[in-house]
DRENPA-3360 file (N, C-alpha, C; in nm, 2 decimals, always signed):
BEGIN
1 = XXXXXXXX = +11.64/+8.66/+9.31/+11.53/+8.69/+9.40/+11.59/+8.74/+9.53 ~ +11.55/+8.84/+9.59/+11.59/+8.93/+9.70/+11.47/+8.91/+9.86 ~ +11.55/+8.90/+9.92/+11.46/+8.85/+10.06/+11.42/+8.97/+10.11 ~ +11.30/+8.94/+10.18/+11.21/+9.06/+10.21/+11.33/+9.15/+10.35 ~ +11.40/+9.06/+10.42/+11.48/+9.13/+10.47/+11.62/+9.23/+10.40 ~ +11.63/+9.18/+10.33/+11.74/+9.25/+10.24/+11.68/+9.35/+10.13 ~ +11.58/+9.38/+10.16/+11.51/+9.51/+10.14/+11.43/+9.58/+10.19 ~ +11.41/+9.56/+10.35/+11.41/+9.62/+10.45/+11.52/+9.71/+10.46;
9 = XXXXXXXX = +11.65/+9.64/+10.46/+11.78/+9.68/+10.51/+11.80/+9.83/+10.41 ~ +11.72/+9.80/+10.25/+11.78/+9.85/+10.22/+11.75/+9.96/+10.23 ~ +11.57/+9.96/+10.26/+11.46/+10.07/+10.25/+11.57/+10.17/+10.41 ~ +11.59/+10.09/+10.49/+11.67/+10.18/+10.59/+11.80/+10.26/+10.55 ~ +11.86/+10.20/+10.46/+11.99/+10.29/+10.42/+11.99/+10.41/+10.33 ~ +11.82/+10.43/+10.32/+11.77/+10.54/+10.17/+11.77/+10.65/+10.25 ~ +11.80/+10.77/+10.22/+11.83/+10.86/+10.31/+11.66/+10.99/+10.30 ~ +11.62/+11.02/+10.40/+11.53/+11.09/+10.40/+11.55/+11.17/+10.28;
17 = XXXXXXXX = +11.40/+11.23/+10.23/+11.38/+11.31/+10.07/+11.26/+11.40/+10.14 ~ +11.24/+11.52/+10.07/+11.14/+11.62/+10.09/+11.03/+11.61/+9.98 ~ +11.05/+11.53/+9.88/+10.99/+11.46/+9.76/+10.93/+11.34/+9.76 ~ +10.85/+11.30/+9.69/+10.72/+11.19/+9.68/+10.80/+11.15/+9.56 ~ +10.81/+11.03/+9.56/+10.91/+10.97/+9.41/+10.82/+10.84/+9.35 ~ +10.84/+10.81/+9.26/+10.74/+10.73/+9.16/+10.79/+10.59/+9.19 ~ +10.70/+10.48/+9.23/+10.75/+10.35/+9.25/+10.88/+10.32/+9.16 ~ +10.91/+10.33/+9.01/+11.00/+10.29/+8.92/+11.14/+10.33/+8.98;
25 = XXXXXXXX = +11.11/+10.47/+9.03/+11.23/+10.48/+9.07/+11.33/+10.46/+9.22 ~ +11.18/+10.39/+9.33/+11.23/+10.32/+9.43/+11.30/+10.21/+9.41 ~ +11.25/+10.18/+9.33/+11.26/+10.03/+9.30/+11.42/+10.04/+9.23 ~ +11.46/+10.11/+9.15/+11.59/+10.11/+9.07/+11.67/+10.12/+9.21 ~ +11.62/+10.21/+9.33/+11.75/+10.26/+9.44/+11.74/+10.16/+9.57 ~ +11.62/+10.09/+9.56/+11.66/+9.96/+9.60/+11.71/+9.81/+9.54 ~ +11.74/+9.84/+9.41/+11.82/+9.72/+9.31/+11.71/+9.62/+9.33 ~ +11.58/+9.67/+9.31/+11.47/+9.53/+9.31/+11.40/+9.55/+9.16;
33 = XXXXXXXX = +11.30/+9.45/+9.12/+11.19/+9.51/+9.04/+11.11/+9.55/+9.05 ~ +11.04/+9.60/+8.99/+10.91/+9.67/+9.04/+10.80/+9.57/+9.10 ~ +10.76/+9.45/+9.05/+10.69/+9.33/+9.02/+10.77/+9.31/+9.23 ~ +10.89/+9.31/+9.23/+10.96/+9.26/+9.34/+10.89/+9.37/+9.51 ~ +10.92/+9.47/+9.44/+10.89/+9.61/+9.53/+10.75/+9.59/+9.53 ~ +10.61/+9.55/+9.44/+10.49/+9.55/+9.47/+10.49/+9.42/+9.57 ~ +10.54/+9.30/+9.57/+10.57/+9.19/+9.63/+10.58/+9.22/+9.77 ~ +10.68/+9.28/+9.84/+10.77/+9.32/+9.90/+10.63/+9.44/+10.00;
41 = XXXXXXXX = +10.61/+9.53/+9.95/+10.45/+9.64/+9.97/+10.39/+9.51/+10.09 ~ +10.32/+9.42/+9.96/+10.22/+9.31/+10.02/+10.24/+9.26/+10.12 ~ +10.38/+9.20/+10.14/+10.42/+9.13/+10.24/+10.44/+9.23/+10.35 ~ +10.48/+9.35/+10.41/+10.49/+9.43/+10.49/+10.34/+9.49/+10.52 ~ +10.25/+9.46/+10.41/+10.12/+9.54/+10.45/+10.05/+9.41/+10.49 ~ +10.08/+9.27/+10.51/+10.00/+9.18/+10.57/+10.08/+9.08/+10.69 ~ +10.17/+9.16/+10.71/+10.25/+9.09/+10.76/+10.36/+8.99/+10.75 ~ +10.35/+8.96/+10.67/+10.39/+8.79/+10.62/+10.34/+8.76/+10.47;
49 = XXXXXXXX = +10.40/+8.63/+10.43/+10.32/+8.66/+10.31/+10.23/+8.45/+10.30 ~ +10.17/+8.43/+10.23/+10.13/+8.32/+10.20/+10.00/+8.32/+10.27 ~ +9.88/+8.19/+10.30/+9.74/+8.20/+10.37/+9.73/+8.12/+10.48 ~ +9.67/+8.17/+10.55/+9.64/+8.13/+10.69/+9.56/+8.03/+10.72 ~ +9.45/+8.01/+10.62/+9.34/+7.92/+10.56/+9.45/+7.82/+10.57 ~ +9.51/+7.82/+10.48/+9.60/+7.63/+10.41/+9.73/+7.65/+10.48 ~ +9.79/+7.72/+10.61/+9.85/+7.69/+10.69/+9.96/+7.69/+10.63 ~ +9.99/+7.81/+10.53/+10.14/+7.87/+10.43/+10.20/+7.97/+10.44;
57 = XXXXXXXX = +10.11/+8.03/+10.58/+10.16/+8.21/+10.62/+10.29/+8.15/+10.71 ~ +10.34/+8.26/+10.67/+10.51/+8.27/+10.69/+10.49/+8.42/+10.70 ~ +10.52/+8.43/+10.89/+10.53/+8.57/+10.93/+10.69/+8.63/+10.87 ~ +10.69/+8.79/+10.82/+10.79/+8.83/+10.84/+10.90/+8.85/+10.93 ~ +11.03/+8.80/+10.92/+11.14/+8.81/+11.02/+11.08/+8.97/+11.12 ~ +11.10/+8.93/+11.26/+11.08/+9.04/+11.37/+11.17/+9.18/+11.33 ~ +11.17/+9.34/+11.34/+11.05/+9.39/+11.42/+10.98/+9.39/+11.28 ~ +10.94/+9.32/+11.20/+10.85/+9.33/+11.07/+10.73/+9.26/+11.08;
65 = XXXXXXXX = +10.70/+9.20/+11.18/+10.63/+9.08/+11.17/+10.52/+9.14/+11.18 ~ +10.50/+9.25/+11.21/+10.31/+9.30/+11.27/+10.27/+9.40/+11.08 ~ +10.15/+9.37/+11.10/+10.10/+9.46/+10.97/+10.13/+9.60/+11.01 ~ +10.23/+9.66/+10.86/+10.24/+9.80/+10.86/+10.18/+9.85/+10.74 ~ +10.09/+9.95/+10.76/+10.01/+10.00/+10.66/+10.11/+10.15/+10.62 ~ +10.14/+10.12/+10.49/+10.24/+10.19/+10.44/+10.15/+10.36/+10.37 ~ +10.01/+10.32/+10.37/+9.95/+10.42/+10.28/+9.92/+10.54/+10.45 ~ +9.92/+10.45/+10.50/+9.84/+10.59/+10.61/+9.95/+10.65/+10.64;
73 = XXXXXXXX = +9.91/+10.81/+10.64/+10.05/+10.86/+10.62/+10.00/+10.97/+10.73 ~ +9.95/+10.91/+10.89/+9.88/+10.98/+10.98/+9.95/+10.91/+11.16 ~ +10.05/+10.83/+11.11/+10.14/+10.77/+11.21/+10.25/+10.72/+11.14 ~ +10.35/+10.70/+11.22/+10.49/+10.64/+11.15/+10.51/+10.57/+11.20 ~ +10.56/+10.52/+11.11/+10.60/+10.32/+11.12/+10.75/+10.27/+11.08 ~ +10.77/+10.17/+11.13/+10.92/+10.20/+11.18/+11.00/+10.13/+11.00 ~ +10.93/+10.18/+10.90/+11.06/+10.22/+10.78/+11.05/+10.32/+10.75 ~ +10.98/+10.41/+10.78/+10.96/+10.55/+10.72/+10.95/+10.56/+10.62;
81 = XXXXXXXX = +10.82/+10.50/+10.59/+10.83/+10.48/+10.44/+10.66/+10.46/+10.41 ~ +10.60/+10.59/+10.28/+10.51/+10.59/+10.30/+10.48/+10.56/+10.12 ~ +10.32/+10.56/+10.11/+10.29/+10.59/+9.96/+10.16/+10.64/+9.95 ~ +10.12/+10.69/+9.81/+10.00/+10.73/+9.79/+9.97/+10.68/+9.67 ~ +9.84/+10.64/+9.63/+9.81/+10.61/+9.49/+9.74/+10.71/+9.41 ~ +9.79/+10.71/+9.28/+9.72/+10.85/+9.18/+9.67/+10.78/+9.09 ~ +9.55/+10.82/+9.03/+9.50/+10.75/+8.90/+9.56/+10.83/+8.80 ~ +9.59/+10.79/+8.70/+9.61/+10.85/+8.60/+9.53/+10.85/+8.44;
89 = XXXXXXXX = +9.54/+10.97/+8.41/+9.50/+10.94/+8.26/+9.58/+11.04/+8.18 ~ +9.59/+10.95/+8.05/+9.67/+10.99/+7.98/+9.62/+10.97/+7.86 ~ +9.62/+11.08/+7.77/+9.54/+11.08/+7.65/+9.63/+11.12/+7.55 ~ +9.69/+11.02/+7.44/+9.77/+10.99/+7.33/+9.70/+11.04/+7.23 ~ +9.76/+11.14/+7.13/+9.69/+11.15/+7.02/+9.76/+11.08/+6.90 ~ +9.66/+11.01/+6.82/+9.80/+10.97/+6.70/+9.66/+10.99/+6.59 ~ +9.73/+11.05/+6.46/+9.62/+11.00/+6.36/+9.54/+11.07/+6.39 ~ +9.47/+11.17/+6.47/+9.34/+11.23/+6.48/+9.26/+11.12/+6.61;
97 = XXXXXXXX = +9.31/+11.06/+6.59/+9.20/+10.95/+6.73/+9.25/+11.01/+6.89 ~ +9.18/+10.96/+6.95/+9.20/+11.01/+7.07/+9.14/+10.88/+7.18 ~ +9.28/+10.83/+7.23/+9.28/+10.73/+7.30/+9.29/+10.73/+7.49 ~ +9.19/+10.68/+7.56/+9.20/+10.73/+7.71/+9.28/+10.61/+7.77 ~ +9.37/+10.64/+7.82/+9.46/+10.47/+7.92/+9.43/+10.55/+8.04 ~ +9.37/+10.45/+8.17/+9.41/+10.49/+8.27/+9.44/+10.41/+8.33 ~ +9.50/+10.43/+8.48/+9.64/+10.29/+8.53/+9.66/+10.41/+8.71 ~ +9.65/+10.29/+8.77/+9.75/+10.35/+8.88/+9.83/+10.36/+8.95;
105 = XXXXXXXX = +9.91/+10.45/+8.94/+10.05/+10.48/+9.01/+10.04/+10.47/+9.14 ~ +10.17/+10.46/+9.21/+10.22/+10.46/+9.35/+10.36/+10.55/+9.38 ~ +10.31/+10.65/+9.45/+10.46/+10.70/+9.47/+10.48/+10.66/+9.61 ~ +10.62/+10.68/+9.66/+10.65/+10.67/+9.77/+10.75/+10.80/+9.84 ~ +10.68/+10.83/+9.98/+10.79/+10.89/+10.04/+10.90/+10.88/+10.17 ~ +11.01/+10.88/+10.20/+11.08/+10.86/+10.24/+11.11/+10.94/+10.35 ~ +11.05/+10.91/+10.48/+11.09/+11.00/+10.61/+10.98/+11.04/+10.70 ~ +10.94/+11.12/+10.77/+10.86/+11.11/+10.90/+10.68/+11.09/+10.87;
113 = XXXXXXXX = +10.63/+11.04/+10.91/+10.46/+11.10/+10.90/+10.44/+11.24/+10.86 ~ +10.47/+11.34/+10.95/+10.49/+11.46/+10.97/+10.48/+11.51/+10.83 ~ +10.67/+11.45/+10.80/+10.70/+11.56/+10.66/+10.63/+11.47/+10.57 ~ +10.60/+11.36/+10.55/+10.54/+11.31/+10.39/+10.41/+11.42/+10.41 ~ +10.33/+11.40/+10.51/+10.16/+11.49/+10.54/+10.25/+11.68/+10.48 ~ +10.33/+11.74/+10.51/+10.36/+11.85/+10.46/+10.40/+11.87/+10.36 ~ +10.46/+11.74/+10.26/+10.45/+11.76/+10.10/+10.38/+11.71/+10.03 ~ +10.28/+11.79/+9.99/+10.18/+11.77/+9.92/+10.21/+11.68/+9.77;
121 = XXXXXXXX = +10.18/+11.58/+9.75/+10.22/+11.49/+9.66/+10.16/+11.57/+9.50 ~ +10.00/+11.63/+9.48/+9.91/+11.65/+9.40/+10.03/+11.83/+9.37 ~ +10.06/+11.88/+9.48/+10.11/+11.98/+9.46/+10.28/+11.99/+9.37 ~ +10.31/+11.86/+9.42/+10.41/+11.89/+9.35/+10.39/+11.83/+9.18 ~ +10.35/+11.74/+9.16/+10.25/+11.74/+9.04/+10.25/+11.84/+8.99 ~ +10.15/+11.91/+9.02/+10.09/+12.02/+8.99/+10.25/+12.09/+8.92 ~ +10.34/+12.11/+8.97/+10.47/+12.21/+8.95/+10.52/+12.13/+8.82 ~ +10.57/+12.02/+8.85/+10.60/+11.95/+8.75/+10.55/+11.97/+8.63;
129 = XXXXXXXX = +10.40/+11.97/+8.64/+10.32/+12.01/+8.48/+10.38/+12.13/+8.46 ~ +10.39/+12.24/+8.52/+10.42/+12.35/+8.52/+10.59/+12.41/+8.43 ~ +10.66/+12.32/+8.53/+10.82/+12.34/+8.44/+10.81/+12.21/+8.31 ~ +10.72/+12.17/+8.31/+10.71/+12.07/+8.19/+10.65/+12.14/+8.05 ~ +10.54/+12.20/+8.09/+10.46/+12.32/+8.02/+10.31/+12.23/+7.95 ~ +10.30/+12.12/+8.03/+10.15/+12.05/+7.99/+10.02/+12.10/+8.07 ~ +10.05/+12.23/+8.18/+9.90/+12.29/+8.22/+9.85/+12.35/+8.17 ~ +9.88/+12.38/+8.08/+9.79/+12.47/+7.98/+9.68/+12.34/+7.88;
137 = XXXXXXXX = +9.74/+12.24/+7.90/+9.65/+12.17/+7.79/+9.59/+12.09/+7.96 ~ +9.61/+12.08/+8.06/+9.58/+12.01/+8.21/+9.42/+12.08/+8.28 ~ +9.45/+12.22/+8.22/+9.35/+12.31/+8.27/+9.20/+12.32/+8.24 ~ +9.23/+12.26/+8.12/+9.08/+12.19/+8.07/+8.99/+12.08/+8.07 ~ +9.08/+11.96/+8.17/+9.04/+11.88/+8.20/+9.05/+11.84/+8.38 ~ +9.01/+11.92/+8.45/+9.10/+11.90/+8.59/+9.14/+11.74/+8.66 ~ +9.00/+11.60/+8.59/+9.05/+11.46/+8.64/+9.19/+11.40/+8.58 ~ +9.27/+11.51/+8.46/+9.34/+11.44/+8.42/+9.47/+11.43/+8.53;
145 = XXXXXX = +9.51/+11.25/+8.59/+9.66/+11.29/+8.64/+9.74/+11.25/+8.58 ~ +9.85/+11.29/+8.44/+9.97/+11.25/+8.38/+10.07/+11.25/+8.50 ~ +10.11/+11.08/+8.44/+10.22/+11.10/+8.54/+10.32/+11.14/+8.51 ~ +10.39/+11.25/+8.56/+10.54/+11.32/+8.52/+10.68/+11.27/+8.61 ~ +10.62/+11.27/+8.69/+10.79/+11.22/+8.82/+10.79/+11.10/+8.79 ~ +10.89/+11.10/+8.82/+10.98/+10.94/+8.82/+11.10/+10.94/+8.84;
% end
């Protein structure tokens, strides 16, 4: 188990990206789990982690201690470190059946307010289907989001 400080440290040693990257693969470049990294989210988006009711909240070590809302990507906050959530659907054919899963992802990006707001997350998507060659079957459904990056 990894302390929420020692993945602060680590979120600071990631080097700014021009790319929106898929939770799975934050998580591998910070040596955490995913399960660890959603943990980790919670605790920096409430401060601390445990309840205030039954007197179990345990603020995070300072300058972490104040709530940072990691999704607003309309001020910067001192990890530089942002995310967006995409729904996804993803429709498996097997056998002639046709099965709908949907689930949602988190990507995250790595560096100013500014630049995450200038890379369009849906856009680069969009490209991905494109050098992948799944918009052609994408174009007939436009709610569908497959997730491609990671």
């Amino acid at each position: 188990m990894v302390s929420f400080l020692q993945v602060a440290q680590a979120v600071g040693t990631l080097e700014t990206d021009v790319y929106w990257i898929h939770e799975s693969t934050l998580a591998k470049r910070l040596g955490v789990t995913e399960s660890e990294l959603e943990g980790w989210v919670k605790c920096v988006r409430e401060g601390g982690s445990g309840t205030k009711s039954k007197n179990t909240f345990k603020s995070n070590p300072p300058p972490y201690n104040a709530k940072i809302d990691l999704a607003d990507l309309s001020a910067d906050n001192i990890l530089d470190l942002y995310y967006q959530e995409i729904r996804s659907k993803t429709v498996p054919k097997s056998n002639r059946e046709v099965w709908s899963l949907f689930g949602f992802h988190r990507y995250y990006f790595i560096g100013t307010s500014e630049s995450c707001r200038s890379t369009s997350l849906m856009t680069q998507i969009d490209i991905a289907r494109y050098v992948v060659g799944v918009h052609k079957e994408l174009l007939n459904n436009e709610d569908s989001y497959c997730v491609l990056l990671c």
